[in-house]
C-alpha positions in Angstrom: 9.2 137.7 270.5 12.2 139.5 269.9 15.8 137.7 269.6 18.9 139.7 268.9 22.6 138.4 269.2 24.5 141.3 271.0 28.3 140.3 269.8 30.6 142.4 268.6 30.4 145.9 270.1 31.9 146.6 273.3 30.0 148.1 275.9 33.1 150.3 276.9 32.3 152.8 274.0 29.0 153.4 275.4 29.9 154.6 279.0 33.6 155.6 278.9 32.7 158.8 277.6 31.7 161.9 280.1 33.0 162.2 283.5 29.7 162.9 285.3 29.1 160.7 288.3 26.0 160.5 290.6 27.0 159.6 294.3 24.4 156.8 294.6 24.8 155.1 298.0 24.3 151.2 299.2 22.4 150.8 302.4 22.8 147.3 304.2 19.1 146.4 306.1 17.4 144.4 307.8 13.2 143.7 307.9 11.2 141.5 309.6 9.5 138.9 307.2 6.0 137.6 308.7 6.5 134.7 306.3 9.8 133.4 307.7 9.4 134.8 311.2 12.6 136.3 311.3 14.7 139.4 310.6 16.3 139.0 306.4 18.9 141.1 304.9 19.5 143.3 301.8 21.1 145.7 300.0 19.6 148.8 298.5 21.0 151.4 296.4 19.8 154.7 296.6 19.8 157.2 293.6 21.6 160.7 294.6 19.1 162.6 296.4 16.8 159.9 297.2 16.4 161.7 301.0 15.9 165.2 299.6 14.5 165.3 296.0 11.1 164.6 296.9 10.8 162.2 294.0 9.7 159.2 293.8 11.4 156.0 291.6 11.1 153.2 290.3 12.5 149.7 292.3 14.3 146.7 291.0 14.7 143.7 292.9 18.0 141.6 291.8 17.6 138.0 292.9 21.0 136.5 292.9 22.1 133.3 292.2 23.2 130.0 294.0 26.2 130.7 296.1 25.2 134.5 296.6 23.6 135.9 300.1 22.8 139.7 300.5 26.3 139.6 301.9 28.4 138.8 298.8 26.6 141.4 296.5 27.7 140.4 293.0 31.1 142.9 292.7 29.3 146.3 294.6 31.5 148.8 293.7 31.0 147.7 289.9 27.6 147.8 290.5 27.9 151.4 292.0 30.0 152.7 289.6 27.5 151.5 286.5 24.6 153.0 288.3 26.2 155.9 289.2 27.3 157.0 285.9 24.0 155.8 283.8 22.3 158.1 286.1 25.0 160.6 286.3 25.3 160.9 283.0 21.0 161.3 282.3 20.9 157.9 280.2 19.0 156.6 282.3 16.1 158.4 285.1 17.0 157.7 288.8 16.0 154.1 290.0 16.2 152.2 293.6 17.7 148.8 293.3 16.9 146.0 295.9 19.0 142.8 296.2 17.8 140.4 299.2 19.2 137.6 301.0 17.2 134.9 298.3 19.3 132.1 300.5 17.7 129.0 302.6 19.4 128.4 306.3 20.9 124.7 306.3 18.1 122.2 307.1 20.3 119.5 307.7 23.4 119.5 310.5 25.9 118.0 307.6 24.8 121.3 305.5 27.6 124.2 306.3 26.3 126.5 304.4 23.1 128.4 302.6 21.2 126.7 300.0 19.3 129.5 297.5 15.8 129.4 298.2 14.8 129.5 294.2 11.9 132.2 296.0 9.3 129.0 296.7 7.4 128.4 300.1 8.5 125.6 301.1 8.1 123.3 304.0 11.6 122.2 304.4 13.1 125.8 303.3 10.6 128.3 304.4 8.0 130.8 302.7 10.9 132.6 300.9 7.9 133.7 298.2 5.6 134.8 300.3 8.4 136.9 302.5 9.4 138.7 298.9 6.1 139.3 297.5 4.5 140.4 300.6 7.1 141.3 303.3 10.0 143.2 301.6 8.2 144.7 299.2 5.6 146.0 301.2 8.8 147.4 303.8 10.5 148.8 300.6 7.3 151.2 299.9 6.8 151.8 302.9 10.5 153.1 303.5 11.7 154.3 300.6 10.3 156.8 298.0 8.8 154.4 295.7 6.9 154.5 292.5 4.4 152.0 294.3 2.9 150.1 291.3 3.6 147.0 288.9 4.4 149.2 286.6 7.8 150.6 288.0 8.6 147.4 289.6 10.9 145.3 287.8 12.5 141.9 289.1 16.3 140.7 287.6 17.3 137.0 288.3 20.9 136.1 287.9 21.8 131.9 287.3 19.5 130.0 289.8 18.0 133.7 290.3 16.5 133.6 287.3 14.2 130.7 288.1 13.3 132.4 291.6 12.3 135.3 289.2 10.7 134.1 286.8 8.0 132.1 289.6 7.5 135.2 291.3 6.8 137.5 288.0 4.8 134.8 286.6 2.5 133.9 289.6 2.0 137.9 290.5 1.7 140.1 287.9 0.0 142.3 289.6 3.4 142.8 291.7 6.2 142.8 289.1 5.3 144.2 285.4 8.9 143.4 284.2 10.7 140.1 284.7 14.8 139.9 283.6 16.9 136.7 283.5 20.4 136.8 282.9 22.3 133.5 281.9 19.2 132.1 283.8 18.4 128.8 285.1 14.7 129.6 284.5 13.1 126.2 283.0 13.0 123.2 284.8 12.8 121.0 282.0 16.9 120.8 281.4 17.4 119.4 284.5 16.7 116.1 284.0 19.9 116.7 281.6 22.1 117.1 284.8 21.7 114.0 286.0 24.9 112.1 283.8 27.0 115.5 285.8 25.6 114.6 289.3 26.4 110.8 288.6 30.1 111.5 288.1 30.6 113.4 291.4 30.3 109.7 293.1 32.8 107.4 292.2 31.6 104.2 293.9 29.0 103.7 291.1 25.3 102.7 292.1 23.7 102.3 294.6 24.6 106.2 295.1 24.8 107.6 298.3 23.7 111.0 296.8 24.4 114.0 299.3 24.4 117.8 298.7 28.1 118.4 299.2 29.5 116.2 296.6 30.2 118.4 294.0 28.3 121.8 292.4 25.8 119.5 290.4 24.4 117.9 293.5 24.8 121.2 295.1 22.2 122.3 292.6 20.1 119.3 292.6 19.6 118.9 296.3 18.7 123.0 296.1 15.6 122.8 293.7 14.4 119.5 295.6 14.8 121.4 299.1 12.4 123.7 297.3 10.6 122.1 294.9 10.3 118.0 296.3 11.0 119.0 300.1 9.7 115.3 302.1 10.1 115.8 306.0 9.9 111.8 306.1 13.0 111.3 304.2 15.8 111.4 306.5 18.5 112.8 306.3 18.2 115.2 303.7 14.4 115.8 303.9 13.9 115.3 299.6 12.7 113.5 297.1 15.3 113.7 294.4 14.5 113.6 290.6 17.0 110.1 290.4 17.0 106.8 292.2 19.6 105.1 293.7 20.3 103.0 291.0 21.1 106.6 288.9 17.8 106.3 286.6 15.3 109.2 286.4 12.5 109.1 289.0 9.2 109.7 287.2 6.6 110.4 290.0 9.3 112.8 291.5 10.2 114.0 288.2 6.1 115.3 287.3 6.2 117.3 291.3 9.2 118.5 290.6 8.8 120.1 286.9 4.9 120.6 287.2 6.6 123.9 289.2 8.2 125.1 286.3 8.0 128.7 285.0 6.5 127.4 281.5 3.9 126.3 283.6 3.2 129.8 285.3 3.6 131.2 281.8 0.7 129.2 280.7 -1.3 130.3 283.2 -0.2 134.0 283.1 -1.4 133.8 279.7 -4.8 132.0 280.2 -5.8 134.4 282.9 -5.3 137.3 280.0 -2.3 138.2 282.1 0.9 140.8 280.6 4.4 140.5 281.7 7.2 142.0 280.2 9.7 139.9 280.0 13.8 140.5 278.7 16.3 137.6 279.0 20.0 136.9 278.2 22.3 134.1 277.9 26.2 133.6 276.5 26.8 131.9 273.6 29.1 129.9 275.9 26.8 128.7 278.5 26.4 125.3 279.5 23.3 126.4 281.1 22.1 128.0 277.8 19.1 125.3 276.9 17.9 126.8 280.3 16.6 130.1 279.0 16.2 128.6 275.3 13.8 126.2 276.2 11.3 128.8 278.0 11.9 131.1 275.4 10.9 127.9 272.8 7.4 127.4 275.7 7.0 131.1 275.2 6.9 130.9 271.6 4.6 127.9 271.9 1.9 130.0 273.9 2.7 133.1 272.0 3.7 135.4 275.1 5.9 138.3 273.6 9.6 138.3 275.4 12.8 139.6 274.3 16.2 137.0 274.0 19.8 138.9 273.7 22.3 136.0 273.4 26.0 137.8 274.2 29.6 136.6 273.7 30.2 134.9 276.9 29.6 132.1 279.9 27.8 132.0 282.8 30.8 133.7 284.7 30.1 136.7 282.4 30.0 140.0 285.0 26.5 140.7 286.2 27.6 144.2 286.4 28.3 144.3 282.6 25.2 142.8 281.8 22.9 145.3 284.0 23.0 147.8 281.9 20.9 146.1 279.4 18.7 145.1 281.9 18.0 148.4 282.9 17.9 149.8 279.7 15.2 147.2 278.6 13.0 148.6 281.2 13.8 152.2 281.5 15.3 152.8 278.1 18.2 155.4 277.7 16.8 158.9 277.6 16.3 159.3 273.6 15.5 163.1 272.1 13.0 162.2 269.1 12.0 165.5 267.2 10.1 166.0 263.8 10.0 169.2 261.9 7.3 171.4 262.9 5.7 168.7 265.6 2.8 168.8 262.8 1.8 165.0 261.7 -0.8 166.4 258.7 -1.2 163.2 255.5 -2.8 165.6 253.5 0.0 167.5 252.5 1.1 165.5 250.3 4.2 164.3 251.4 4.3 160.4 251.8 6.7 160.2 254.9 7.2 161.7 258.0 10.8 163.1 259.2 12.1 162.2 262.7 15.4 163.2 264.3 16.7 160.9 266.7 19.5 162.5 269.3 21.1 159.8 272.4 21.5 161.5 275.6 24.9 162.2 276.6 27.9 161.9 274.5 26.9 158.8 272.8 26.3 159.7 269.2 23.6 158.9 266.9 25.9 156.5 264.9 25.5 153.8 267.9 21.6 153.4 266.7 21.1 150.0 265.3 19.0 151.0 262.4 17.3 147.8 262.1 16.0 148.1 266.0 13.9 151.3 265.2 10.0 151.4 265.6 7.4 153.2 266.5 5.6 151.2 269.8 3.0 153.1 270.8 1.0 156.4 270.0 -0.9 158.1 272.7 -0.5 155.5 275.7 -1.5 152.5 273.6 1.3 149.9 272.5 0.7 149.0 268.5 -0.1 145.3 268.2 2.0 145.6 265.4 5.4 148.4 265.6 6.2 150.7 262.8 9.1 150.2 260.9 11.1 152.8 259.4 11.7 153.5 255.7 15.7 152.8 254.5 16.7 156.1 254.0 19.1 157.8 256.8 21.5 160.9 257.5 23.7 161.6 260.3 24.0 165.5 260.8 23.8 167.8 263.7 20.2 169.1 262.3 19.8 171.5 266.0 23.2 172.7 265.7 24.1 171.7 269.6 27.3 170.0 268.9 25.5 166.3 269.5 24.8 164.2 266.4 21.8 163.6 265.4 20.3 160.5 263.1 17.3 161.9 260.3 14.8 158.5 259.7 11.7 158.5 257.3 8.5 156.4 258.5 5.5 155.9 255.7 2.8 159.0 256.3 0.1 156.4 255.4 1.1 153.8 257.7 1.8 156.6 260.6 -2.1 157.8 260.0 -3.2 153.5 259.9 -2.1 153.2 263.3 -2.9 156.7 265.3 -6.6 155.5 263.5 -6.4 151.8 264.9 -5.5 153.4 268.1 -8.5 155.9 268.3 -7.2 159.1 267.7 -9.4 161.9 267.6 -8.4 165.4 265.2 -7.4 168.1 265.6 -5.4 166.9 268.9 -1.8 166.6 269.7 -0.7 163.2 270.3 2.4 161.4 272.0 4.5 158.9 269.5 7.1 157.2 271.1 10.1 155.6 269.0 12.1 152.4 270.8 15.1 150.8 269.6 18.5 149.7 270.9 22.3 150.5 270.4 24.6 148.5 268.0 25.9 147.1 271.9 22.2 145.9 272.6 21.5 148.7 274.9 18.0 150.1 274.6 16.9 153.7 274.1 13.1 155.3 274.1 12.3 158.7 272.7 8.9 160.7 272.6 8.0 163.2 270.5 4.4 165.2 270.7 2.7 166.0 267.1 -0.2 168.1 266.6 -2.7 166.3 263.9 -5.0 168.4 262.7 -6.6 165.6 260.0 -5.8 161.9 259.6 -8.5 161.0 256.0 -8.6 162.7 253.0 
């Protein structure tokens, strides 16, 4: 686990500098889902070159939240305009980002518009999981220049997108290798909390004549039961809700309903020997805060490793804003990590080993949050346990190319512990790779290659 409150420093510093723009563009499509038997919308964004580079990328798939469609992209031109210049600017490599239409059609004649699907198959809703596991991402690699593996596909959830993510990351990991959640309604467990909320949006007092329309609590509520409780017998909504008539919690409904929680999925990701990587963020602010809290507390509980980022904000908070982290997290900024004469040797007799560490662009080395630095992984193999740096730092311009650079110290013993718990063989040249983030919560990933001619003495 990994918690760290991103407060103070404004993001503006971090990408107002250069002028370098990409010219990503934003297709609107349409495929046909075998799973809902019918043609589904979304919006793609293309990297620069996409058509002619020859390369192939990386894909995230940006579930949004209740109210969105593929129609009301969360602020596109913001969204644009961030991708543009992160890849513009070479922070970040070129990506493809995906955002379906996550929604439900009405299943009632009173309903006037789309409920979110929160990604399940349901009977009442339709097989809105299967249709995104299967369906569009099988069309997206199929279509588009895709890195075709879990391992550069990445799924974001935003609000009630964040529990349709987490399912689907959770119950295939051999589909998505990174789930993201920002201000996330991603465990069940709080709902029951809701339920005081929903019983003020009826004035009459019990028995409650609940409906979906009363107000945005039972908006929400009759959404995850659509989903989650759907009961075709049950005129005329067609659920089960979590609370009677008389307003008290209803238990039987209660253990269908939160048995499909993501802590649950967790659980079994983990007892399968499963890996997910797994970054989320909430605001300080939040009402829907305990949300992400309480899976992050389950997480903790079963030991799987996530990262939590709690910002200065509330759940209106700009998803645009908060992308950048999310992309970041997954394909860090693009970090230059050098050491003196790319020779890693213990037995000279020097106890530490010199890295210089350079952020792409025109952000300096001064935006490194020293206390975020490790080494993650030598050679291909992730450390069970990261290396931290020694104390001691300079800020210089050691290469002389105008861009500042930060000079860190890591322990030469330590260095040689891990490249021997990780196997290394001498003489060879190996690949160290330093992680960290920025003092605004971005993260950045550098590599540098050493030669090691002997690790004992």
């Amino acid at each position: 686990m990994r918690i760290r409150l991103a407060f103070a420093t404004s993001l503006a510093i971090l990408l107002a500098a250069g002028v370098v723009l990409a010219a990503g563009t934003v297709e609107e499509v349409t495929y046909y889902s075998e799973a809902l038997g019918m043609d589904r919308a979304a919006l793609v964004y293309l990297p620069e070159g996409h058509d002619t580079s020859g390369t192939e990328y990386p894909v995230v798939y940006l579930i949004h939240g209740h109210e969105g469609t593929a129609g009301n992209w969360y602020a596109v031109p913001d969204f644009v305009q961030v991708l543009d210049k992160m890849i513009g600017d070479g922070l970040v490599d070129p990506f493809i980002l995906v955002e379906p239409d996550a929604s439900s059609m009405p299943w009632a004649p009173a309903l006037p518009y789309p409920f979110p699907s929160c990604l399940t198959d349901s009977e009442l809703g339709g097989n809105h999981e299967t249709a995104l596991v299967e369906d569009l991402v099988g069309w997206v690699d199929a279509t588009y220049r895709t890195i075709a593996d879990r391992d550069h596909r990445y799924i974001f959830g935003r609000s009630a997108g964040g529990y349709g993510a987490a399912r689907v990351a959770l119950r295939h990991p051999d589909v998505f290798g990174g789930l993201g959640t920002q201000v996330g309604l991603v465990a069940l467990e709080p709902v029951k909390y809701m339920l005081p909320m929903m019983l003020a949006e009826y004035s009459g007092g019990p028995p409650y004549a609940f409906n979906p329309v009363a107000g945005s609590a039972s908006f929400m509520v009759f959404s995850w039961s659509a989903a989650l409780t759907p009961d075709l017998t049950n005129p005329p909504w067609m659920v089960d809700l979590i609370v009677d008539q008389g307003g008290n919690l209803d238990t039987e409904v209660w253990d269908r309903f939160v048995s499909q929680s993501p802590t649950r999925w967790a659980m079994e990701l983990v007892a399968a020997g499963d890996e997910l990587d797994i970054f989320m963020d909430a605001g300080a602010q939040d009402l829907f805060l305990p949300f992400t809290t309480v899976f992050a507390s389950a997480l903790d509980s079963i030991g799987l490793p996530y990262t939590l980022q709690i910002f200065e904000g509330d759940h209106d908070t700009s998803m645009a804003e908060r992308l950048k982290h999310h992309v970041t997290y997954f394909m860090p900024l693009n970090a230059v990590a050098e050491s003196p004469h790319h020779v890693f040797n213990p037995r000279r007799g020097w106890p530490v080993q010199e890295f210089m560490l350079e952020l792409p662009g025109d952000l300096e080395a001064e935006l490194i949050a020293l206390d975020t630095i490790r080494i993650t992984e030598i050679d291909g193999v992730k450390l069970t346990t990261a290396l931290r740096p020694l104390v001691s730092h300079v800020l210089s311009d050691v290469n002389g190319n105008g861009q500042q650079d930060l000079t860190i110290w890591f322990s030469a013993h330590g260095l040689a512990g891990a490249m021997r718990d990780v196997g290394v063989d001498v003489p060879s040249s190996v690949d160290v790779v330093l992680r960290g983030e920025t003092t605004a919560g971005l993260f950045w990933e550098g590599t540098e290659t050493l030669f090691v001619p002997v690790l004992e003495k």
